[in-house]
N, C-alpha and C positions, 0 to 999 in steps of 0.2 A: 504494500500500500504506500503511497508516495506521500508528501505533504506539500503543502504551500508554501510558498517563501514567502517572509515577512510582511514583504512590501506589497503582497495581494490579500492578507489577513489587511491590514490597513484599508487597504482600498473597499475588499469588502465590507468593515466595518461602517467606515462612508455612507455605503451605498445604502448598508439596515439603519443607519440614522436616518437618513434622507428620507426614506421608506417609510419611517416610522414618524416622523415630523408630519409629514404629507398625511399621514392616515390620520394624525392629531388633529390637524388642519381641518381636516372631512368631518372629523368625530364632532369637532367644535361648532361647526358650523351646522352639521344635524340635529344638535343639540339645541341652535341657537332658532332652526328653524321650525324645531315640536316647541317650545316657550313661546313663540310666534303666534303658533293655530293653537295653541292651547288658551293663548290669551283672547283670542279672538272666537272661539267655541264659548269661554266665557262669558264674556262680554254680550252674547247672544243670552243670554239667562237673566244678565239683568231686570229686565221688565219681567219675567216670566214667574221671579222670584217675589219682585213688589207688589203683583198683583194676587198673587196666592196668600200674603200674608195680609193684602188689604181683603181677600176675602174672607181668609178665618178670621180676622179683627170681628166679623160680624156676629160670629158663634156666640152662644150665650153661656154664660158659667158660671160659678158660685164664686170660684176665685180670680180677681181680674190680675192678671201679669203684663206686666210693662215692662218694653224694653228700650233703652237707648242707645244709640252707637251707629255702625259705618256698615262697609258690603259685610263683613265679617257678619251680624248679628242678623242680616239679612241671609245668611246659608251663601253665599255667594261660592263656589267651588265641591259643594255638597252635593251629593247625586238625587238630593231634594230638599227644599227648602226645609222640611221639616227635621234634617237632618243634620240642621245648623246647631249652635251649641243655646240659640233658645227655644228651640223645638226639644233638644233636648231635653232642658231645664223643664221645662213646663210637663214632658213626659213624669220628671221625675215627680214632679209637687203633685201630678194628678196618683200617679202610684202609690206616693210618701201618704197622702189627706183619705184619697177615695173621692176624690169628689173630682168636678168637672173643672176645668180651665178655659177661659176667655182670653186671649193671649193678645193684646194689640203691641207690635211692632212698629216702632218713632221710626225705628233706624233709616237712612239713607246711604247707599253706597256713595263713595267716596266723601263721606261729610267728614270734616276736621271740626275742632271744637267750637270753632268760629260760628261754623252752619249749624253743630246742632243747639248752639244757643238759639240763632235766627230763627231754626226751623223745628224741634224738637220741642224745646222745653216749652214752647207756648201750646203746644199740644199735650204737653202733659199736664199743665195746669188746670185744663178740663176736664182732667178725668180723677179718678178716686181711686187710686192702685194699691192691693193687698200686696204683691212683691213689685218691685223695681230692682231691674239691673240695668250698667251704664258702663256699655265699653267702648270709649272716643278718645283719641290722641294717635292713631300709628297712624294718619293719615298727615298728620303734622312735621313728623321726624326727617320727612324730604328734605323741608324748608322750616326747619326748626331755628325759632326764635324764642328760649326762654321768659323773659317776660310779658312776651304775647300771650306763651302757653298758661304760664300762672297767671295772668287775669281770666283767661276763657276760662280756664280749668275750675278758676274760685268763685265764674259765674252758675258755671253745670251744676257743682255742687250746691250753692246755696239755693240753687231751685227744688231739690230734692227732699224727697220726707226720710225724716231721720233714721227708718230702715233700709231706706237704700242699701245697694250692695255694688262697690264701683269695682271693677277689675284697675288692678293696674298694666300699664301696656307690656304683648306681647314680646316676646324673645325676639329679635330679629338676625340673632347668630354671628354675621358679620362686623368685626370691631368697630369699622367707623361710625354704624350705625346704634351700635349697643352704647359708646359711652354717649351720645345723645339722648337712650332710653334710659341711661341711670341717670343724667339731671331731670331728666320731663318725669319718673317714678318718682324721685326725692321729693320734688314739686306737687306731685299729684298726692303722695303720702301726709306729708306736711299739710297740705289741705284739709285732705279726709281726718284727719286726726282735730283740726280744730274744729269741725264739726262733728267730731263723733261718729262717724261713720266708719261703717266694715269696709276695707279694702281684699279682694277677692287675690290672690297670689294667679294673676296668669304667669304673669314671664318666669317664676320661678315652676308652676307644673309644665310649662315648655321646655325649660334649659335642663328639667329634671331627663326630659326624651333623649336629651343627647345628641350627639351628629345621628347617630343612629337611625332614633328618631324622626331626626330632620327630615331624610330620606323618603319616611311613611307617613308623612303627616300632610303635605300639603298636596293642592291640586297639580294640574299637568301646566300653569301660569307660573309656579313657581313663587305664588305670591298668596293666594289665598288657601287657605286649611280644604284638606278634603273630609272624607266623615271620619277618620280615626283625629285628623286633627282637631275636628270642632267636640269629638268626646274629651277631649286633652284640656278644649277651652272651658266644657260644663263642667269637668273635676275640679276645676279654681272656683268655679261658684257656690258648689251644690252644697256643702256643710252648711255654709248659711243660710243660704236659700230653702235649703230644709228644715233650719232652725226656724226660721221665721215661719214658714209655711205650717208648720206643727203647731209652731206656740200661738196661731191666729185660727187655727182650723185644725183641730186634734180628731186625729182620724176615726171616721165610725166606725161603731162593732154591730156587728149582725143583732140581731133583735133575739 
């Protein structure tokens, strides 16, 4: 059996880099071209999402749930609306009590705290909510300005009735973006605590999932939760939310 000399191990080596760069190339760009149509598959769901949740708003129920927040609260990457992390929620409070759920949904996708001042909380003022959740701020983190964030943030909150349950914002994994989310959480902590209120730990049962995680949790956009993710978001809620939902409505017993 013969071998190669030196100077063709080199060159072949060359060649499997080259090879292998170019395949990187292709991978990257296949990649970049499913985030593409996943976002745009998406983005076809918007309306389809609003208006399922503007129909159930109409349901009639013992317990009224309200919720406030962005695409996220709206199931936006869920294989159904109801399979958002406040479809979930409200699953659980009807399971937890035994009784029916009325579930009206503020949320608007893409609302940052600005809008769901403008557009949410004058809607919630009209209504008589037995639980409140409020998940608003990752839509801020793009173009994040600290003291924009604490005044909206200190306006959300005092619109709220004192069981609210606010999450604080989600994991977003990528460092530039993460020390943005630990001043806008200090911020939103700080808040909720002069008012008394629960803060729901999202970002820490996301960071609990790990890169691992990461991998399973969101949709084919790469930006919104799919349904194991939005179960990720209802586990930051639900201790409270079932705390409250019990001690307002203690579950029946059969006759």
């Amino acid at each position: 059996m013969g071998y190669l000399k030196p100077s063709l191990w080199v060159g072949g080596g060359a060649v499997v880099a080259a090879a292998g760069a170019l395949a990187g190339r292709a991978w990257v760009r296949r990649q970049r071209a499913s985030i593409v149509a996943g976002k745009e598959r998406i983005n076809q769901t918007l309306p389809v999402h609003s208006a399922w949740w503007r129909d159930h708003a109409k349901a009639e129920g013992e317990i009224l749930y309200v919720a406030i927040g962005d695409s996220a609260a709206q199931g936006i990457g869920a294989t159904a609306p109801r399979n958002s992390y406040v479809g979930v929620i409200a699953d659980h409070i009807r399971s937890a009590t035994g009784r029916s759920v009325r579930v009206v949904n503020l949320s608007v996708s893409g609302a940052t705290v600005a809008l769901a001042v403008a557009d949410q909380l004058p809607r919630l003022a009209d209504l008589r909510p037995d639980i409140v959740t409020v998940s608003i701020g990752a839509n801020d983190i793009g173009d994040f300005d600290a003291e924009r964030f604490r005044e909206g943030i200190a306006r959300v909150l005092a619109a709220l009735p004192a069981d609210a349950i606010v999450a604080d914002l989600p994991c977003f994994y990528l460092p530039r973006n993460e020390r943005k989310v630990a001043v806008a959480n200090g911020i939103l902590r700080a808040a909720a605590a002069e008012r008394g209120l629960t803060v729901a730990p999202l970002h820490e049962a996301m960071r609990r999932e790990g890169w691992r995680g990461m991998l399973h949790q969101f949709a084919d956009d790469w930006f919104h939760p799919n349904d194991h993710g939005y179960r990720v978001w209802a586990s930051a809620f639900l201790p409270a939310v079932i705390e409250r939902a019990n001690a307002k409505f203690p579950r029946r017993t059969a006759a």
